[in-house]
N, C-alpha and C positions, 0 to 999 in steps of 0.2 A: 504494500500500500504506500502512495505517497504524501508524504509529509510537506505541503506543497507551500513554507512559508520562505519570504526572504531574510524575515527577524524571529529569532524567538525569546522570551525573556521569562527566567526563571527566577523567583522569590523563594526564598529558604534554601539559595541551591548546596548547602553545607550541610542541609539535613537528611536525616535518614532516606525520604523519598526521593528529595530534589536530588541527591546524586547517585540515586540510581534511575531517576528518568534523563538525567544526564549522558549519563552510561550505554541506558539503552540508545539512546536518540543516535551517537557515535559509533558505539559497538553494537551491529547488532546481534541481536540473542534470540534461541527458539523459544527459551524460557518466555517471553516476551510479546511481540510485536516487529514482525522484518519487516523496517520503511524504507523507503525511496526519499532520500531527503537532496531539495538542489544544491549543485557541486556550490554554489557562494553562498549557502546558508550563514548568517550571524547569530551565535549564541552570546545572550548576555547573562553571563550566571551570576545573582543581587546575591551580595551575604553582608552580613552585618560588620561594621567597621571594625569589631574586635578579633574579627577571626582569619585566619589566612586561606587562600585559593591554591595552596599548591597541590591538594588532590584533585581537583577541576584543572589545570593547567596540564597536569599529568595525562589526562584523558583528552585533548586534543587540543593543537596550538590554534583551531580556532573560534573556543571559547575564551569569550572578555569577561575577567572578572569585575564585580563592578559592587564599591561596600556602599551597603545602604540600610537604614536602618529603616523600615517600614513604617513607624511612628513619627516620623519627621517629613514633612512635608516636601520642605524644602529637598532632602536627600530625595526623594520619590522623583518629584521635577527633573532633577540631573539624572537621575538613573536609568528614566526613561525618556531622555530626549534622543537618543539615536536611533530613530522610526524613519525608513523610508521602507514605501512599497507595501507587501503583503502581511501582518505580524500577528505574532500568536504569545498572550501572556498565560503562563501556569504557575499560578497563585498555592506554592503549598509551604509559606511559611506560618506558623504561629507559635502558639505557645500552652504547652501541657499541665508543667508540672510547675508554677512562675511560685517565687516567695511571698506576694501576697496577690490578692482576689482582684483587687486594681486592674493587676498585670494582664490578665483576663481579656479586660475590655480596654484597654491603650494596643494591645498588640489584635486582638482577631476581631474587634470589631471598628477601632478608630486606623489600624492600619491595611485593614481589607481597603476601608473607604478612602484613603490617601493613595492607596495604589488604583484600585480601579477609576476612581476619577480621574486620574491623571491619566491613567488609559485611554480613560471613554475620551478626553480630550486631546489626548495626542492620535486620535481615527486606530487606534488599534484594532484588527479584525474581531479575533477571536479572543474568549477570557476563559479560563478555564480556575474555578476555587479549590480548592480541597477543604473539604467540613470533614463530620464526624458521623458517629454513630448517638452522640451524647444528647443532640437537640431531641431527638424522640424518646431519650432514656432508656428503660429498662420494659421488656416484655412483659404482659398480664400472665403467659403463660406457656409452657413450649412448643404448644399448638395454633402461635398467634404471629409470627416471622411477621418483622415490620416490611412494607412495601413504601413505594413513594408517597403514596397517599397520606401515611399515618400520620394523624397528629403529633402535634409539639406537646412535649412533656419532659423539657429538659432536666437533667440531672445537674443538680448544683449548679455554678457557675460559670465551669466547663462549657458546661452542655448550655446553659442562659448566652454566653455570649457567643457559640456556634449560633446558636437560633435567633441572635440579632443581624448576626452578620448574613445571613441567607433570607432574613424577611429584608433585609435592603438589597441583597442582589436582583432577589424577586419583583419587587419593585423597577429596578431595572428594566428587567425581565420584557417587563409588561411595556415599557415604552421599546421594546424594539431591538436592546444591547441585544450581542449575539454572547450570551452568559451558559456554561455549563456548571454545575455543581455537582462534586463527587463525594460520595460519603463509604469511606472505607471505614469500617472495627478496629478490633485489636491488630496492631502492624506482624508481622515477623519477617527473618529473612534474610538478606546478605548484608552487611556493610550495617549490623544493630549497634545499637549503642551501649555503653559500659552496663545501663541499668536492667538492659536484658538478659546480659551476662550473671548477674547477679540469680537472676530468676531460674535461669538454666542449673548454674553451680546450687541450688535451694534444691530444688528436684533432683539433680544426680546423688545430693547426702541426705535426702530424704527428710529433710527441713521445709521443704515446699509444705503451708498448712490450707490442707483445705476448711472450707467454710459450708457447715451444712453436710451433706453427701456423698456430694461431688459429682451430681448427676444434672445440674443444672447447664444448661447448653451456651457457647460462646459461638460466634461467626465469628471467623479469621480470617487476615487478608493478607497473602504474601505480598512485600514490597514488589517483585515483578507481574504478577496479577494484577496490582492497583496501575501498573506503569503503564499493563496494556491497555487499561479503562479508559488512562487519560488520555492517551494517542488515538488511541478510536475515539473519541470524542471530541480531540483536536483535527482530525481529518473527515469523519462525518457531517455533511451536515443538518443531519437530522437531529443533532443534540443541541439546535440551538434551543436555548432555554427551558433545557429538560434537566434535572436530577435524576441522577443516578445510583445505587447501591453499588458498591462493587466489592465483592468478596472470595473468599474460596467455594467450588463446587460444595463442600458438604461442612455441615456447622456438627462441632463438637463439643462432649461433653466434657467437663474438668479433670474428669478420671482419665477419656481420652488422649487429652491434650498431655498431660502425665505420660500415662503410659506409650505413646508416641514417642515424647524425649527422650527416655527412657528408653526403649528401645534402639534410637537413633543413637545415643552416646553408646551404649554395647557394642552395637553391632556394628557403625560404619567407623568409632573410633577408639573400639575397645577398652571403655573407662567402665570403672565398675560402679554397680548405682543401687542405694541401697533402698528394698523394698517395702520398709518401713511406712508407715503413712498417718498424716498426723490430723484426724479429721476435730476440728472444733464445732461446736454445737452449733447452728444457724442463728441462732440469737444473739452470737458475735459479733456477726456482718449488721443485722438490726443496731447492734448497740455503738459500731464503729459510725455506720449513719449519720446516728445520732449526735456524737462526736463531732463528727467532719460537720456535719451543716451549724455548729456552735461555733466552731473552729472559723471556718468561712465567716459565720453572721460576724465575728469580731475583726473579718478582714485581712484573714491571715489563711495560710496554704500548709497542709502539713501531706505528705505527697503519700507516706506510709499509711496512717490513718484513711484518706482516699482509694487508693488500690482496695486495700484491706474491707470496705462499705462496700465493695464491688462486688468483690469473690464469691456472694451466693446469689448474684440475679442473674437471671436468663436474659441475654441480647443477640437478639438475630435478627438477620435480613433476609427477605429473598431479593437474588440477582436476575429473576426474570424478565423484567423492563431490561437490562443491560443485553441479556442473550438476546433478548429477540429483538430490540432495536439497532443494538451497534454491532450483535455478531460478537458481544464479548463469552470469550469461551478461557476461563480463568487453566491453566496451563501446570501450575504448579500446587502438587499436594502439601500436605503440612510435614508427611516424612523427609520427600526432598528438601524442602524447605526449610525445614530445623537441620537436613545434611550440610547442606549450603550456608544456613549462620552459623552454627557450629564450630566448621571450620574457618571461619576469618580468624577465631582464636586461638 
């Protein structure tokens, strides 16, 4: 398929996703999406002015690195003023786990709106967001997979300022921008960060605690399933002003997702993993909740306590709007997929 722009400009390009749709877009991969991209393509990869570009410069001398902090305005201006011709912005910076609830809404709701305004006014073609799973929250129940349609019912403030930043894109929407929004789950996958590391090493020593059962079901998204969404959606044009789910073929359970790891550390890299398992009563995750939304009401982010309020609700999607619209046919399982993060370490 061809990737038919003469710009392309990537926000968060230093994070998890941003540099592996960087990757993909350069190298291609079957894990993926094979494009056809024109020989004088411009990549502009935004990172924020504290961090360095030498793993983007590594991946092709003709990506421009280019530091910009999304919450500043002014930085937005310059970052996007090299627009000529056909262009395409993929919007997947924000912010997860920030030190206080602020942090929230300056980065994913006041820097969505600095970047795509300046977008919409520099004639950019196409915009492409990356949201979450958070604005809709947590399933009634395992037989209820969130579709596009579903109401908002964000979790905390996560999920409160994802579902500000997509009632304004929506808005958009409706006058005419050519807007796509992607809502991937839980990430996993090649190029993870330290704090997944952490989760992986909890499950190999059998310190991973579950909350409740462990039969409560997650949607998972490997980083190159989410890369293929957004390339099919940057080349389609049938996604203007559509959202989309995009996850893995099949949603798992906690015991799964475990036992999966678990498997994959034995078998492809021969560590031994102990079978132990440490189940805490579900009125933990209740009581952690409760916690975390006190914690927040006083303005502050405790990232443990979070996680932890998580661990017993059910969160799924179905990806059937993505298959049958854009032809997304998610590529990679959770085995390969935990083979593949794995090994970066």
């Amino acid at each position: 398929m061809k990737l038919d722009y003469d710009n392309i400009f990537v926000t968060g390009s230093n994070g998890w996703l941003g540099r592996q749709l960087i990757k993909n877009i350069f190298i291609n991969s079957d894990k993926s999406l094979e494009i056809v991209k024109k020989k004088d393509m411009r990549l502009f990869a935004m990172i924020h002015p504290n961090e360095s570009g030498e793993y983007l410069t590594d991946i092709s001398k003709k990506i421009k690195v280019v530091k910009c902090d999304i919450t500043n305005a002014e930085d937005v201006k310059d970052a996007l003023s090299s627009i000529s011709g056909n262009s395409l912005l993929v919007h997947t910076a924000g912010i997860i786990h920030p030190k206080r609830v602020k942090n929230f809404y300056e980065v994913n709701v006041e820097g969505t709106k600095n970047i795509v305004n300046r977008a919409q006014k520099n004639k950019i073609n196409k915009i492409i967001v990356i949201s979450s799973n958070s604005p809709t929250g947590c399933n009634a129940n395992q037989n209820l997979p969130f579709d596009e349609s579903a109401k908002y019912s964000p979790y905390m403030h996560y999920g409160k300022s994802k579902m500000k930043m997509e009632l304004y894109l929506k808005e958009l929407m409706k006058s005419g921008l050519d807007i796509t929004i992607i809502r991937p789950p839980w990430f996993y996958g090649e190029n993870m960060p330290e704090r997944q590391k952490l989760f992986y090493d909890m499950v190999r020593t059998g310190k991973f605690p579950f909350v409740g059962n462990g039969q409560n079901i997650r949607s998972v998204a490997n980083v190159n399933n989410i890369v293929q969404g957004i390339l099919l959606a940057a080349i389609l044009k049938i996604s203007k002003g559509q959202t989309y789910w995009i996850a893995d073929e099949k949603n798992l359970s906690m015991n799964e997702i475990v036992d999966t790891i678990q498997k994959v550390l034995t078998e492809e890299f021969n560590l031994s993993c102990k079978k132990n398992r440490i189940y805490l009563p579900y009125f933990v995750g209740q009581i952690a909740q409760f916690i975390d939304y006190f914690i927040q009401s006083l303005g502050l982010y405790n990232q443990k306590i979070h996680v932890l309020s998580e661990m017993n609700k059910n969160i799924i999607c179905d990806i059937t709007k993505a298959k049958t619209e854009l032809g997304y046919c998610p590529k990679v399982n959770y085995y390969d997929g935990t083979k593949d993060a794995y090994r970066d370490f």
